[in-house]
C-alpha positions in Angstrom: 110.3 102.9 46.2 106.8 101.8 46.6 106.6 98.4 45.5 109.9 97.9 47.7 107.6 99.8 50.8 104.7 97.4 49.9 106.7 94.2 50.0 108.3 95.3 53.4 105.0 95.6 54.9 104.1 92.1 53.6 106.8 90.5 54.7 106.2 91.7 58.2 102.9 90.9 58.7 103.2 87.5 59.1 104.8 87.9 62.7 102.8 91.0 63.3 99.5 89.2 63.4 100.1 86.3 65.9 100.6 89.2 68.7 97.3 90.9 67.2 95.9 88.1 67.7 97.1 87.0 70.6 96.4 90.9 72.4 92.8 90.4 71.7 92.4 86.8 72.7 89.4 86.4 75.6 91.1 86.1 78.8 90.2 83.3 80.6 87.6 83.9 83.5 88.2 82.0 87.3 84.4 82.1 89.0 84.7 82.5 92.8 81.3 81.6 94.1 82.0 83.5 97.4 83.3 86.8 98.3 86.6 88.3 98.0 89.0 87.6 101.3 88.0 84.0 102.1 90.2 80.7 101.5 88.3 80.0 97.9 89.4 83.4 97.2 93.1 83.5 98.0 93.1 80.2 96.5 91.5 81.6 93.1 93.9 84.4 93.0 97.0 82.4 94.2 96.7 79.7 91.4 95.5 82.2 88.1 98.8 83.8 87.5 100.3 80.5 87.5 97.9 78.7 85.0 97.7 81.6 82.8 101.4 81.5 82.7 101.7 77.8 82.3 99.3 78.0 79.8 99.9 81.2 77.3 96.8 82.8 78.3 95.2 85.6 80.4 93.3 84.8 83.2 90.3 87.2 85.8 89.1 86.2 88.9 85.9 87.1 89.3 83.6 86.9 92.5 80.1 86.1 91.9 78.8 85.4 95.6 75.5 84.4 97.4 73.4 81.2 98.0 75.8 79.0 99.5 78.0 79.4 96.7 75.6 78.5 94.2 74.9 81.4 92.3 78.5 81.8 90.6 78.1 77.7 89.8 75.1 78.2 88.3 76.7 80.7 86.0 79.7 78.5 85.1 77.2 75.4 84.4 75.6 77.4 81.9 78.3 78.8 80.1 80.0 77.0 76.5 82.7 74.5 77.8 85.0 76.5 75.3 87.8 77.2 77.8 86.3 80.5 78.5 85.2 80.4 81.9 85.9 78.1 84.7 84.8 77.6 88.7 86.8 77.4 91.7 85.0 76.4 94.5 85.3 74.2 98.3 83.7 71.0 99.1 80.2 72.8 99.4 80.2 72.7 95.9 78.7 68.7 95.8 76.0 69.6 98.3 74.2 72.3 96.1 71.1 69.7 95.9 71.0 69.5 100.0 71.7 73.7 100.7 69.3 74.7 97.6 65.9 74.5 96.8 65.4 73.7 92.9 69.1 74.1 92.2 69.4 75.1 88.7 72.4 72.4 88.3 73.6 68.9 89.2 77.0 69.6 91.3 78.5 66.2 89.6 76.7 65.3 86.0 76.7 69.5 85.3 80.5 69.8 85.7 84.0 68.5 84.2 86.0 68.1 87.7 89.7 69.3 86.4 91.7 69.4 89.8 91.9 69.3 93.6 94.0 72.1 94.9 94.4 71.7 98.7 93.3 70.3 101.6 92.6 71.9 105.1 91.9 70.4 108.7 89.0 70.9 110.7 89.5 71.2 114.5 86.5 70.3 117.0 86.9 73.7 119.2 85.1 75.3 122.7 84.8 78.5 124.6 87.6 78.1 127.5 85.7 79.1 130.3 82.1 77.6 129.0 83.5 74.0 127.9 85.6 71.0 130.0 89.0 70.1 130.0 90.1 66.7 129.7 89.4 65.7 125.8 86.5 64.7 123.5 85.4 62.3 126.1 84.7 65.1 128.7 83.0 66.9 126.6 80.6 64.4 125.7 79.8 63.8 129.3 79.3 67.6 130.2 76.9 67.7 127.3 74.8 64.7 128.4 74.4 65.9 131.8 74.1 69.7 130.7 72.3 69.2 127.3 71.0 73.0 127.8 74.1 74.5 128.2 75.3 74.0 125.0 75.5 75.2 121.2 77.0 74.8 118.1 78.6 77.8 116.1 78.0 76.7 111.9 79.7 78.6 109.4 76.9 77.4 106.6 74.0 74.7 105.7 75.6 72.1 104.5 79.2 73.2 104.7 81.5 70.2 106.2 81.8 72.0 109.5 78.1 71.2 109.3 78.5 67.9 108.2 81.2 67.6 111.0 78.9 68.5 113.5 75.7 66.6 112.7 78.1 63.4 112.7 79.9 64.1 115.6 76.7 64.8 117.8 74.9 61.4 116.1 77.6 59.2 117.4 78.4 61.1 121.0 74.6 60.5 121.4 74.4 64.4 122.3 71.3 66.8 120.8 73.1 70.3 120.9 71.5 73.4 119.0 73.0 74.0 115.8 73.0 77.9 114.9 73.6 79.0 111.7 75.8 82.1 110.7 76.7 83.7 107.1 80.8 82.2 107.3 83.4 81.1 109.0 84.4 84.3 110.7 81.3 85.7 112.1 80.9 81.8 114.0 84.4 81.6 114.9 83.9 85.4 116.8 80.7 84.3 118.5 82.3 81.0 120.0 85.5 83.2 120.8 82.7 85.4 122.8 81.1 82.6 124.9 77.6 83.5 122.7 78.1 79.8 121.0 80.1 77.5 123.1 81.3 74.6 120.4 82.4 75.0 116.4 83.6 72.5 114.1 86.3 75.1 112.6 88.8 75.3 109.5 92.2 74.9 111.5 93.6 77.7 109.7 91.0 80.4 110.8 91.0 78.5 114.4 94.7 78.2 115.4 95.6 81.6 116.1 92.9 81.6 118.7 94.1 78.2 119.9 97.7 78.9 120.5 96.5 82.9 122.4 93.9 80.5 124.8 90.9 81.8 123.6 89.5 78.7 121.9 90.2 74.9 123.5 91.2 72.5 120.9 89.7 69.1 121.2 90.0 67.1 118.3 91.5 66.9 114.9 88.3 65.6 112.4 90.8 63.7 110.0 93.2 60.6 110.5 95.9 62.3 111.2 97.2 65.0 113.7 98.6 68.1 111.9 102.3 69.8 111.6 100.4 72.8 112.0 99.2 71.5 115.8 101.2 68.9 116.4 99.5 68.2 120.1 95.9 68.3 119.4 95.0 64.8 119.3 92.4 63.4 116.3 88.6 62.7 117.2 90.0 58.9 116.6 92.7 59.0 119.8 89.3 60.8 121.9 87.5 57.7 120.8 85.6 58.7 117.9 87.3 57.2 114.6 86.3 57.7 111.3 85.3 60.9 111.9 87.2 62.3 108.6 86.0 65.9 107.6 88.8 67.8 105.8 87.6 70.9 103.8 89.4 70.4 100.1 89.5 73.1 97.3 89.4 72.5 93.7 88.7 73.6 89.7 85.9 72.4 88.0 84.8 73.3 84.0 81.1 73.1 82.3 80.4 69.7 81.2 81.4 68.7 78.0 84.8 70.5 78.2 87.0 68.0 75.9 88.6 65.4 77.6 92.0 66.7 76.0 92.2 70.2 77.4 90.9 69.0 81.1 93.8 66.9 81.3 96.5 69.8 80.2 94.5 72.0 83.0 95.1 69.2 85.7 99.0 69.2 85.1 99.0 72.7 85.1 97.6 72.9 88.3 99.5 69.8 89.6 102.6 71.6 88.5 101.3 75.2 90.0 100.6 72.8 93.4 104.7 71.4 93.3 106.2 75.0 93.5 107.6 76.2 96.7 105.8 79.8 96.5 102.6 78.4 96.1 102.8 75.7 98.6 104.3 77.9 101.1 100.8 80.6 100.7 98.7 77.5 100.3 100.2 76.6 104.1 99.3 80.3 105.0 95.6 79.4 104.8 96.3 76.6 107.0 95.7 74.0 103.8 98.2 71.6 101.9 98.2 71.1 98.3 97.3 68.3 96.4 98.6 66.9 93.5 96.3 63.7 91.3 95.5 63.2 88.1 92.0 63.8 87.0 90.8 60.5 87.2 91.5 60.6 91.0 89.8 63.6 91.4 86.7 62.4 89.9 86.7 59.6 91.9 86.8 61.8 95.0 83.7 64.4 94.0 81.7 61.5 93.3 82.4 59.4 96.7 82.7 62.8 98.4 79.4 64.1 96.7 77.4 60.2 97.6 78.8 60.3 101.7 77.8 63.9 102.2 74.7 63.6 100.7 73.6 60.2 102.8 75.1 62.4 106.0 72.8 65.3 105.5 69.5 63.4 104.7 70.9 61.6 107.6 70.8 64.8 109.8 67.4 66.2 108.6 69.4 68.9 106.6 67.0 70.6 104.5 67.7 72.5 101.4 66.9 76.2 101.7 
């Protein structure tokens, strides 16, 4: 009776210890830079399930904010590029050398970029009753002949609202304080209140207070007009084209994760970016996603990371 107890536990071992294993596996950790709530955030949260599921793992978000998103980078740039710990970050993340003094990283040569996962429109916005009617080109003229009267609402240094800005004013010929605030939402109030009367703003977080009247929309900063606001014009039609500033989203490893294993990640997400559920919350934080292959991604950071840069020395943005 023994032997035949002892060869019964044998036998079932083999299928026992795959689930042992597999209950005390690490679980994967997602690095928010920023705090819990904001677009990176949702965005975090929204595609985890999905990649863990797609890839038989188990996967935390964790939120490691402060210093213009740098300080959870820097912890993902120094960790094993084991497929322990990855960063999920916005556009911001190629301008930690302009936002940061003696950044502990390189934002391209420190990272493996794995995969964009949406893009959002910015929208050129004014206080109602502080800022013109009639279009970008009205603007422009009230803030030659007023110069005084106006301000700029910036949700961070170096951010592409910033960026936005800076480029915006440089080609208007216009000189208009920039003020800086800690995000998006404590800017977007202050121009809602008449305190700052002009904000280069995410679409998403702007176009409630659009369509209610208590922001003017005057421009689109991309190519094209969005399905979101079909009747606010681009900076192009007001006669400022390439002005292109589109915030983007995306999934980036420590460098030196194999070559391999970064390409499995980008089809997961490009798979996670073609389901209905997920592109319908992606469209909730006023974004789109975005499906290409790694190589395209890299591509973009590095053209993304050399115009950004040239637009902030360009600006007199100094790191902080």
């Amino acid at each position: 009776m023994e032997r035949r107890a002892l060869l019964a536990l044998a036998a079932a071992l083999p299928t026992a210890a795959p689930r042992t294993a597999r209950a005390q596996r690490r679980a994967v950790r997602l690095i928010v830079p920023a705090a819990p709530g904001g677009a990176i955030d949702v965005l975090g949260r929204l595609y985890a399930p999905k990649l863990a599921e797609a890839l038989d793992q188990t996967w935390v978000v964790e939120n490691r904010s402060g210093a213009n998103n740098t300080l959870g980078a820097a912890e993902v740039a120094r960790s094993a590029p084991d497929g322990q710990t990855f960063l999920v970050n916005a556009d911001i993340h190629v301008m930690a050398k302009a936002v940061m003094r003696n950044a502990p990283y390189d934002p391209v040569t420190d990272f493996t970029p794995i995969a964009r996962l949406a893009n959002a429109p910015m929208v050129l916005v004014g206080h109602p009753r502080s800022t013109p009617e009639g279009g970008v080109p009205a603007l422009v003229a009230a803030m030659k002949a007023n110069p005084n009267r106006f301000s700029f609402a910036n949700s961070g240094t170096g951010a592409m609202g910033h960026l936005a800005t800076a480029s915006f004013q440089s080609r208007a010929g216009t000189e208009a304080i920039i003020v800086a605030y800690r995000g998006t939402a404590p800017a977007l109030t202050d121009v809602v209140a008449g305190n700052a009367q002009l904000m280069v703003a995410p679409l998403g977080s702007a176009l409630p207070q659009i369509q209610d009247g208590r922001l003017r929309a005057y421009a689109i900063m991309g190519p094209n007009r969005s399905s979101r606001a079909p009747t606010i014009p681009t900076a192009a039609e007001g006669g400022f084209p390439d002005l292109n500033f589109t915030l983007w989203y995306a999934i980036w490893a420590p460098k030196g994760f194999p070559d391999a294993d970064a390409d499995r990640l980008n089809a997961a997400v490009q798979a996670a970016s073609r389901d209905p559920a997920i592109a319908a919350r992606v469209a909730e934080q006023g974004a789109e996603p975005v499906t290409e292959d790694r190589a395209a991604f890299t591509r973009f950071v590095a053209a993304e990371a050399e115009r950004n840069g040239a637009i902030a020395r360009a600006a007199g943005i100094e790191p902080e």
